[in-house]
N, C-alpha and C positions, 0 to 999 in steps of 0.2 A: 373388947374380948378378942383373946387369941383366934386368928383364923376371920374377923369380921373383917364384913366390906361393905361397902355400898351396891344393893340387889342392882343386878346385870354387871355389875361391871367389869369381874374378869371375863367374866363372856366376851364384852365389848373388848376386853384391852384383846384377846385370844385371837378373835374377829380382825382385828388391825393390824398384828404379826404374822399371823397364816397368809403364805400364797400359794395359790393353786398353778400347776403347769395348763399353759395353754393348750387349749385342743387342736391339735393337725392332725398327722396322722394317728397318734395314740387314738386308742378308742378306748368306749365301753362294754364290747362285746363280752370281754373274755368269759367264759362262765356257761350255763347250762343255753343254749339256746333255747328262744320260746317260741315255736313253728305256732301260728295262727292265720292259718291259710283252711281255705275251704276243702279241705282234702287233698291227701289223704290228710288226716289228723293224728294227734299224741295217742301211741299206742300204750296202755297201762303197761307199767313193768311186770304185772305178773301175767297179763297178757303174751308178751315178751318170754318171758321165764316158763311161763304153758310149752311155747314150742323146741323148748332146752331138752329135750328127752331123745330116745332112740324111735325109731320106725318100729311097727306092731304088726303083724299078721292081719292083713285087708280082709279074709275071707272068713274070720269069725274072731267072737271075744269081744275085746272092749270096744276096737274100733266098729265093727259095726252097733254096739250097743250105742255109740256116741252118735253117729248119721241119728239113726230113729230120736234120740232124742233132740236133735238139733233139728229135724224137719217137724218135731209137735211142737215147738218151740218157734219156728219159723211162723207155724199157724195162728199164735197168739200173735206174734210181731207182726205179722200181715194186717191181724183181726179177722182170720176167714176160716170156714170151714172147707176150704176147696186143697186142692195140691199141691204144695211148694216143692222146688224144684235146688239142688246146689249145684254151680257149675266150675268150673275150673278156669276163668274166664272174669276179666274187668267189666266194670258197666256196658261198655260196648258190646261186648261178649252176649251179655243179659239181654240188650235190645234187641239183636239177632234173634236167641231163641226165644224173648215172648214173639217176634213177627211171626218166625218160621211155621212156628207150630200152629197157626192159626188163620193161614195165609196164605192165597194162590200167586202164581204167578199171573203180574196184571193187573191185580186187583189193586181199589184207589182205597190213598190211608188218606185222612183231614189231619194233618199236625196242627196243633196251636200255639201258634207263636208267641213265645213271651221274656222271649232270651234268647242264649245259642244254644240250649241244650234239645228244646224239644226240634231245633231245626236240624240237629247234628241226628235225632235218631231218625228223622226224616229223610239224611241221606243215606244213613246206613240202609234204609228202605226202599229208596232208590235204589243201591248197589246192588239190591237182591233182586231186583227184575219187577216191586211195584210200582203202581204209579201213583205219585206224591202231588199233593194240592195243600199247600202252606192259608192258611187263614190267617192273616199277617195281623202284628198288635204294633206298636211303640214299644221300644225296649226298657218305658218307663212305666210300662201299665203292666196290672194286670191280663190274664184273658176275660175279652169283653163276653159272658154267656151269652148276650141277648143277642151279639151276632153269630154265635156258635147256633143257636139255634134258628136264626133267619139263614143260614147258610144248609143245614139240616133239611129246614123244609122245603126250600128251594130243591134240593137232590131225591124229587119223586119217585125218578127210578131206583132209589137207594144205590145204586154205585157205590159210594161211600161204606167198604165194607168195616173199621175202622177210626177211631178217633185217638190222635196222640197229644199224651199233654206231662210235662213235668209237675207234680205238687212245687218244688222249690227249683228256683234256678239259682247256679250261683253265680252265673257271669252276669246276671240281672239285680239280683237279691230278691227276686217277688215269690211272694206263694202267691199260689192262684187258689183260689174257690171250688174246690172239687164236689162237694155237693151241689153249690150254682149252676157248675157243670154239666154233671148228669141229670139236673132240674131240665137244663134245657133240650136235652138229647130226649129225655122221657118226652115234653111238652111238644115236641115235634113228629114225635112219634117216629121217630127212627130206630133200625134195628141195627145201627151198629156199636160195633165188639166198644168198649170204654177202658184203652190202654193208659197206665201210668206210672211214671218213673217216677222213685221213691229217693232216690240215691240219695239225694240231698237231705231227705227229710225224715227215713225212717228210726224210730227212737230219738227224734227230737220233736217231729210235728205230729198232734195228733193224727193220725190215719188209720179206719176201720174198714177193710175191703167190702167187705159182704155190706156194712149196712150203709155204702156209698156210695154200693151198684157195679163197682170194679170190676171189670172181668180178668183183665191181667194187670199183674203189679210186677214192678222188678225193681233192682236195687242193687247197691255193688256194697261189699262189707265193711270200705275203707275209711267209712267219716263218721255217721251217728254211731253205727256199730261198734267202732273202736277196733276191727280187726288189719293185719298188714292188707295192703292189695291182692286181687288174685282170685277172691270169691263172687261170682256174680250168684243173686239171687232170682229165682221168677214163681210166683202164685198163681194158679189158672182156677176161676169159678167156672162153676156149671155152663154157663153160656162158650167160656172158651175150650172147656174140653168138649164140648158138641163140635166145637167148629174143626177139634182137632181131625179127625177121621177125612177130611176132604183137605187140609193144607197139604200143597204139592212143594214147596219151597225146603221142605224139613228134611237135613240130614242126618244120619245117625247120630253124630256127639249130641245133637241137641234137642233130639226124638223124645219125649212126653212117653211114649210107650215102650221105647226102649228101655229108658230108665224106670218107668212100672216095672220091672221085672223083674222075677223072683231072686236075685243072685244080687249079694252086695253091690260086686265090683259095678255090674248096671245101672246104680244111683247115680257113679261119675262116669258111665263108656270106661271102663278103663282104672286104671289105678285112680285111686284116692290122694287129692293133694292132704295125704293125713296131718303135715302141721301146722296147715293152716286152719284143718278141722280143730286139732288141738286150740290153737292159739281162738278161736271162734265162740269154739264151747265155753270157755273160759271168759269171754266177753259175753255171749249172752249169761253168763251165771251171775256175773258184774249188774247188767241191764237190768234184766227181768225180775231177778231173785233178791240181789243183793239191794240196789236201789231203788228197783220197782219203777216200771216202764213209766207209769203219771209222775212219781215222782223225778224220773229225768224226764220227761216231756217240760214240766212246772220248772224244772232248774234251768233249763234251756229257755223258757218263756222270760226268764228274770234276769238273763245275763243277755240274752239279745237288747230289754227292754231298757235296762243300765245302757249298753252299748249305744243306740238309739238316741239316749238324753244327748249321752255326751257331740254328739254328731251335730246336733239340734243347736247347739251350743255354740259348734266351733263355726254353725251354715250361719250363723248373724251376721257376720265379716263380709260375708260372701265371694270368703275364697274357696268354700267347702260348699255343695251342694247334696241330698240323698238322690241317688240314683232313681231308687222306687218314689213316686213323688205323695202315694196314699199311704198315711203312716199303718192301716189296715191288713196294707198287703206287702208289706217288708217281712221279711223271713225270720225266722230263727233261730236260723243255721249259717246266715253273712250276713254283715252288711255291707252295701256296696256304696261308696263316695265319691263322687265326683268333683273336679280338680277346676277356679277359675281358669289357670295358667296351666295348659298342657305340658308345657315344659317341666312342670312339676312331677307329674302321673309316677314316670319310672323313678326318676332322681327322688322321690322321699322315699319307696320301696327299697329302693338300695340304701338308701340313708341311715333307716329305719335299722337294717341290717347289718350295716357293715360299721357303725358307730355305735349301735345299742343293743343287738343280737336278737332283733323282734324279726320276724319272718311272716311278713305280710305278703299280697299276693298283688301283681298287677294287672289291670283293668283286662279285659279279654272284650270278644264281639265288638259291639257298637264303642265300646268302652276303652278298648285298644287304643292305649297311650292318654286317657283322660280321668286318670283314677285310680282307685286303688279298693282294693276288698278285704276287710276284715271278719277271719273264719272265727267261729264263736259256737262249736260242735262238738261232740263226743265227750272225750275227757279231757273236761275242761271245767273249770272253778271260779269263786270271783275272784281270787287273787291272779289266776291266768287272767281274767278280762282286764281286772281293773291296774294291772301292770302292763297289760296291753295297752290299753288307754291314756295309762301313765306315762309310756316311751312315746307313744302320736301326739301326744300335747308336747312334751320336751323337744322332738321334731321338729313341730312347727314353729317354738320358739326359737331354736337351734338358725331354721331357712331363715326366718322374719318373714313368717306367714302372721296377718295380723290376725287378732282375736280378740271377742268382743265377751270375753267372760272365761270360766274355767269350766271345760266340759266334764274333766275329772270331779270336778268339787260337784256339782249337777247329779253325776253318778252316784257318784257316795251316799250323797246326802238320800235320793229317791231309794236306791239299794237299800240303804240302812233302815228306811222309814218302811218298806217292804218286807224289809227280814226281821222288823223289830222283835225283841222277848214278849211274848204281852206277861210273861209276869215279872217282869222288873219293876 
């Protein structure tokens, strides 16, 4: 018959006359970059498009209708009934004023070490005139509670006015145990404040302030949230607005009472970063409304958990190791990988990047030059992961890094049997 062949075989003859150019410099980048780094993250286009408009009158009308609604809204994404606070100001910004407002000069905080982040607000804590006592972990664990709390009841004279701990690190990838936490701070009977940074985790990890005993929460806009940098957040319960009235360390911009005050401009000291409110509001309408807070918490539980397989996969070889070593307390909101050959750490990140246009992140802290961390936050999809995943396997084949199976096919397959129809 006109048109017959023998099945495959123009394919094959097709196969034998196609050549491909060599790869040297040509790359693969050209095309949309795909940023999967732990923060900040992909900001939605109509996120983006939110802040395309002109400036508005601060001192009545929409804009202040937008604040009040974006701090009732803050109350549900805390889970508190206590104060949330917007600041004009990055995560650091945020650590600042939960300390200030809560906090003498002198007075001893207990950070918990479990990464670089809760030690980094440990020195911001330092720099303001408290005094700092680090409860040291391995950058592969989580924090141990049972020594948080043999460390608690050791401190008789309560000194310790103060306890700092990140839910999610991501220069580590651990979530830590925040209810275990405050198990143990209650079990010791100690009366201090239970500080926690959110950054990493709010709108992907679950977290419910009030019913976790939190006294302050803070958090910056720029990763679960989905908004540009620039907004720092902080919640104060009951416990830390008592404390507020005696902190001597608090300046105006970051005053809890100042900003109780009856007059707009008072929410932020000052003008309002209005487009970043813009651009905000319009992320949590994304979050809360649009997809519904457990619903992205569940969508971030399943593209970490994808993520994860595939890692699991490529550690057989054992050129690849998990950072965090209890699958329990891996994050998810990064994973973090460790490298047999240091020499590796940077050189796949750039690799990664400048031949495929994946925009991974290199190792930080302890981790500094021995790894690499894959962001997996905010607005992101499994076609964002599983193309993620898809250029770190092509990578590693690219270096002749060996491997003992396909992490991507691993993925898929768990993904798929995960997401199945059940009515098909």
């Amino acid at each position: 018959m006109l048109g017959k062949e023998p099945s495959g075989h123009r394919h094959d003859a097709v196969r034998q006359t196609r050549s491909f150019p060599k790869v040297h410099s040509m790359t693969l980048r050209h095309g949309r970059e795909l940023l999967m780094i732990p923060g900040p993250t992909t900001i939605p286009d109509v996120v983006l498009q939110a802040m395309h408009r002109p400036a508005v009158d601060i001192y009545t009308g929409e804009l202040v209708d937008m604040t009040d609604r974006c701090l009732a809204d803050l109350k549900r994404l805390f889970g508190t009934a206590g104060r949330p606070y917007i600041y004009a100001a990055n995560g650091h910004g945020a650590w600042e004023a939960a300390l200030t407002n809560v906090l003498c000069r002198g007075d001893k905080v207990l950070v918990l070490e479990s990464g670089r982040f809760a030690l980094g607000w440990g020195e911001t804590a330092s720099s303001i005139g408290l005094a700092v006592e680090v409860l040291p972990q391995d950058f592969r664990k989580a924090v141990d509670p049972a020594a948080v709390q043999a460390r608690l009841e050791a401190d008789t004279a309560h000194e310790i006015r103060a306890v700092l701990v990140v839910q999610v690190d991501t220069a580590s990838g651990v979530r830590n145990d925040l209810a275990a936490i405050r198990a143990a701070i209650d079990a010791a009977g100690h009366p201090a404040l239970f500080m926690v940074d959110t950054v990493a985790s709010l709108g992907i990890e679950p977290f419910a302030m009030d019913a976790l005993g939190v006294d302050v929460a803070m958090c910056g806009a720029q990763k679960g949230l989905m908004t540009p940098p620039g907004l720092g957040l902080v919640a104060a319960g009951p416990k830390a607005i008592a404390a507020h009235p005696r902190a001597d360390l608090v300046t105006r911009y970051w005053d809890w009472t100042f900003r109780d005050g009856p007059e707009h401009y008072m929410k932020y000291c000052g003008t309002p970063p209005e487009h970043l409110l813009f651009a905000f509001r319009r992320a949590l309408d994304l979050l809360l409304d649009e997809e519904g807070l457990a619903a992205a918490q569940a969508r971030h539980a399943l593209l970490a958990e994808a993520t994860h397989r595939a890692v699991a996969v490529w550690a057989r070889s054992g050129a690849l190791e998990f950072n965090i070593e209890e699958p329990s307390h891996r994050a998810n909101s990064v994973t973090v990988v460790r490298v047999a050959d240091p020499a590796l750490g940077a050189r796949f990140v750039a690799f990664c990047r400048d031949r495929y246009g994946l925009v991974l992140s290199n190792g930080i802290g302890d981790l500094g030059g021995k790894g690499f961390r894959i962001g997996h936050m905010g607005h992101v999809n499994a076609a964002a992961v599983m193309g993620t995943l898809g250029v770190i396997e092509t990578a590693l084949v690219a270096l002749g890094i060996p491997l003992s199976g396909s992490g991507v096919a691993e993925a898929a397959a768990w993904l798929g049997s995960a997401t199945a129809d059940d009515a098909r």
